[in-house]
LOMIMAR-402413 format. One record per residue (C-alpha): chain; z, x, y; residue in three letters. Coordinates in Angstrom, 3 decimals. Layout:
<nodes>
@kette A&zz Z&xx X&yy Y&rest ALA;
...
</nodes>
This chain:
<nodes>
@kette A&zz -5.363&xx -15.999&yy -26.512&rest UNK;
@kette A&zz -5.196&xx -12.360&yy -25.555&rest UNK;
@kette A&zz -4.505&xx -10.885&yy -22.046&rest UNK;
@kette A&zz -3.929&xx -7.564&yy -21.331&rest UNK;
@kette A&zz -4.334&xx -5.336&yy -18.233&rest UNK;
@kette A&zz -5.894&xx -2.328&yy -18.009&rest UNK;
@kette A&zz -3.768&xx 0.645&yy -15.993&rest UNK;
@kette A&zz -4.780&xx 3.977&yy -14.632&rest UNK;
@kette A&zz -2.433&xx 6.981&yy -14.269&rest UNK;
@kette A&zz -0.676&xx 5.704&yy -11.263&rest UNK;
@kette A&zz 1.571&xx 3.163&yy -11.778&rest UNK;
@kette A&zz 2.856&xx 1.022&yy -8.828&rest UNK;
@kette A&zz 6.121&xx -1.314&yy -7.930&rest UNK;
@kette A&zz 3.823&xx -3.981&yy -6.416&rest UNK;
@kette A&zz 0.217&xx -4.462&yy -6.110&rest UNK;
@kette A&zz 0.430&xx -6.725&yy -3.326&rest UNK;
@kette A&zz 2.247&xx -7.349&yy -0.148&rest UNK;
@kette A&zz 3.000&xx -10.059&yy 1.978&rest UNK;
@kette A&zz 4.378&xx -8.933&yy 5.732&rest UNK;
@kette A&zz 4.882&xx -13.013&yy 6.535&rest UNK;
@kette A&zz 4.699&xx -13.721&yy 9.986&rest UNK;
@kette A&zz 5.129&xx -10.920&yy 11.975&rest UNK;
@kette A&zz 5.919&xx -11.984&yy 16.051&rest UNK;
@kette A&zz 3.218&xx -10.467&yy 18.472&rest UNK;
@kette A&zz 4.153&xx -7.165&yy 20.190&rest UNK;
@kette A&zz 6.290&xx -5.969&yy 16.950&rest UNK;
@kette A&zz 5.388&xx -4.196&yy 13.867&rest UNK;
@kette A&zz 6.712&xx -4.719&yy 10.405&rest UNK;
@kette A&zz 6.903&xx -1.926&yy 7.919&rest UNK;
@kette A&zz 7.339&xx -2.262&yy 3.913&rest UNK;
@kette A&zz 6.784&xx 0.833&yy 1.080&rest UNK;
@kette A&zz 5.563&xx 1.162&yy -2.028&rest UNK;
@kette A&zz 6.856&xx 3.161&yy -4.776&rest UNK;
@kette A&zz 4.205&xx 5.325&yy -6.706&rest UNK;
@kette A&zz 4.555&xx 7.231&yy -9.998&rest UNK;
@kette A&zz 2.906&xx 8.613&yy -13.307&rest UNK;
@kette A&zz 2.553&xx 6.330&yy -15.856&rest UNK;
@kette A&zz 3.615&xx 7.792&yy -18.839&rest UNK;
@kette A&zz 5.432&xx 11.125&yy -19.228&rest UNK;
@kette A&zz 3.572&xx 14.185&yy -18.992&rest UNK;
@kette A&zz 1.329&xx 13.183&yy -16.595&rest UNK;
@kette A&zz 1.675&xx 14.421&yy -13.062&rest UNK;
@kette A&zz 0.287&xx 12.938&yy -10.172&rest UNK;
@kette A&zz -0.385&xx 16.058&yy -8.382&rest UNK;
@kette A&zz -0.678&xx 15.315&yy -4.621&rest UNK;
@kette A&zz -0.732&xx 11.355&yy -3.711&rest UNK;
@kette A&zz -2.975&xx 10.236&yy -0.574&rest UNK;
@kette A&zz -3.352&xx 6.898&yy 0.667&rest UNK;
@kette A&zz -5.646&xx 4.897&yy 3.228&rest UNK;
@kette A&zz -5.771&xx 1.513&yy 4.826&rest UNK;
@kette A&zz -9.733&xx 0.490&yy 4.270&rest UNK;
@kette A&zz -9.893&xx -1.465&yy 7.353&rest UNK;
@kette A&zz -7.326&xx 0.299&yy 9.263&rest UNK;
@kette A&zz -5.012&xx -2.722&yy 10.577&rest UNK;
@kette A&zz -2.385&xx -0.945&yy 8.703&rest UNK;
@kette A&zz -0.977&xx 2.942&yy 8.853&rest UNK;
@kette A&zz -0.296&xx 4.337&yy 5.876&rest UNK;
@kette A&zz 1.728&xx 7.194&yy 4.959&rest UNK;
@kette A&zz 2.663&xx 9.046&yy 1.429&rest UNK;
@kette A&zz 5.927&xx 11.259&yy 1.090&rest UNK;
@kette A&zz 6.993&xx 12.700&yy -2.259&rest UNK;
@kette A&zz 10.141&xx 11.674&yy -3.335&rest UNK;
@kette A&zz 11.545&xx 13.559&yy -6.504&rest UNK;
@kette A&zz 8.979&xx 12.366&yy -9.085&rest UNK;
@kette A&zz 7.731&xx 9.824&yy -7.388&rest UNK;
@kette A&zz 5.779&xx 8.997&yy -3.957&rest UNK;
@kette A&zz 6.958&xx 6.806&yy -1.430&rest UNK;
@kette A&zz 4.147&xx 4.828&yy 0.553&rest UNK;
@kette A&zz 4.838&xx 3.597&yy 3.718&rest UNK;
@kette A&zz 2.917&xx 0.738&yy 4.866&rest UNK;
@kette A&zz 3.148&xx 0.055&yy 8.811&rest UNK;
@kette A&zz 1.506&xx -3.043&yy 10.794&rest UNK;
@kette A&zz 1.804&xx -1.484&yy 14.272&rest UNK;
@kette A&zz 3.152&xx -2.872&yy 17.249&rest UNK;
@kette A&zz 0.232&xx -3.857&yy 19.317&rest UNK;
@kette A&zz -1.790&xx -5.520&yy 16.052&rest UNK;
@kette A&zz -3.606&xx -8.664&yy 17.560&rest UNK;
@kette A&zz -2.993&xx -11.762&yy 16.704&rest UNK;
@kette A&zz -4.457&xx -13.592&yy 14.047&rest UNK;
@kette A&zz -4.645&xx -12.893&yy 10.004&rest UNK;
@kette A&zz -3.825&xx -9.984&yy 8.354&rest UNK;
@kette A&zz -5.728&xx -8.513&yy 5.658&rest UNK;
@kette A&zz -6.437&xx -4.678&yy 4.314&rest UNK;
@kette A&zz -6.350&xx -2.796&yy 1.080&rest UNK;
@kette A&zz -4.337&xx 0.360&yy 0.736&rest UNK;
@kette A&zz -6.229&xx 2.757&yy -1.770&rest UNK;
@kette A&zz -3.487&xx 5.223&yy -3.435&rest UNK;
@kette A&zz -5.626&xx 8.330&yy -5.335&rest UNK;
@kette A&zz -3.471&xx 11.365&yy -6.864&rest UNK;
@kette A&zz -5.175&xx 14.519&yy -7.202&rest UNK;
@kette A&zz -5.967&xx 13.811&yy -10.730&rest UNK;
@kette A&zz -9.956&xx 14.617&yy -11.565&rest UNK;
@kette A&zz -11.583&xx 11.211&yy -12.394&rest UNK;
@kette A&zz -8.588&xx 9.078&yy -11.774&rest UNK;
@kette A&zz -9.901&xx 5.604&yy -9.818&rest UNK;
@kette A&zz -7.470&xx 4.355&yy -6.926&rest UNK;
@kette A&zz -4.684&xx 1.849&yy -7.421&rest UNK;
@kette A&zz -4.829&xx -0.632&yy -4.650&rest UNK;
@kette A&zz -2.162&xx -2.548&yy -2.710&rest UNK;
@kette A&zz -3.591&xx -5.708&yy -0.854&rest UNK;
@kette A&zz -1.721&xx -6.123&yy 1.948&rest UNK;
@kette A&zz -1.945&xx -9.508&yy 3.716&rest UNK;
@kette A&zz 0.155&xx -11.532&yy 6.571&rest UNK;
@kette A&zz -0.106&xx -12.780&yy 10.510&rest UNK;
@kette A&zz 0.672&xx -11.934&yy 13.783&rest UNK;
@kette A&zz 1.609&xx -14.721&yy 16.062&rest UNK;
@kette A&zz 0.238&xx -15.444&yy 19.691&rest UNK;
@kette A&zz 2.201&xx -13.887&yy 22.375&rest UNK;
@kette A&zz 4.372&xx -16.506&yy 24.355&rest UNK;
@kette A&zz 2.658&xx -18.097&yy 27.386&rest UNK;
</nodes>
């Protein structure tokens, strides 16, 4: 057999994330580390988005590579938690990576 997996220009430390069981009324927070893949490519600048929007998502540069922060905020309701991050770089034609990003928020205490 043959496998092999097919990668754009942005390479990524994970490609999905697990925030377990977050408890209601806190947030949870977790980053992923972006960079070129390959020398002599650069990313340009790095955006991200959450798709549904449960999540907040933030990218900083960090030397060569981009740091993005993934934050389930502190008033998510409860219940499963599900989105897809979608990482683009500002180079022309280049697809987004995405991070799918799943969990659950506990009921509050009665």
């Amino acid at each position: 057999p043959v496998q092999a997996f097919v990668s754009g220009k942005i390479w990524l430390d994970r490609r999905s994330i697990s925030l377990g069981i977050v408890p209601a009324g806190r947030g949870r927070e977790t980053a992923v580390i972006a960079r070129a893949f390959g020398q002599g490519v650069d990313l340009g600048t790095v955006t991200a988005k959450a798709r549904k929007g449960v999540v907040e998502v933030k990218a900083v540069p960090s030397g060569k590579e981009w740091v993005v922060t993934i934050r389930l905020p502190e008033g998510a309701p409860p219940g499963r938690i599900e989105d897809v991050v979608e990482i683009t770089s500002s180079i022309a034609g280049e697809p987004a990576a995405e991070v799918l990003v799943v969990g659950s928020v506990t009921e509050p205490p009665k």
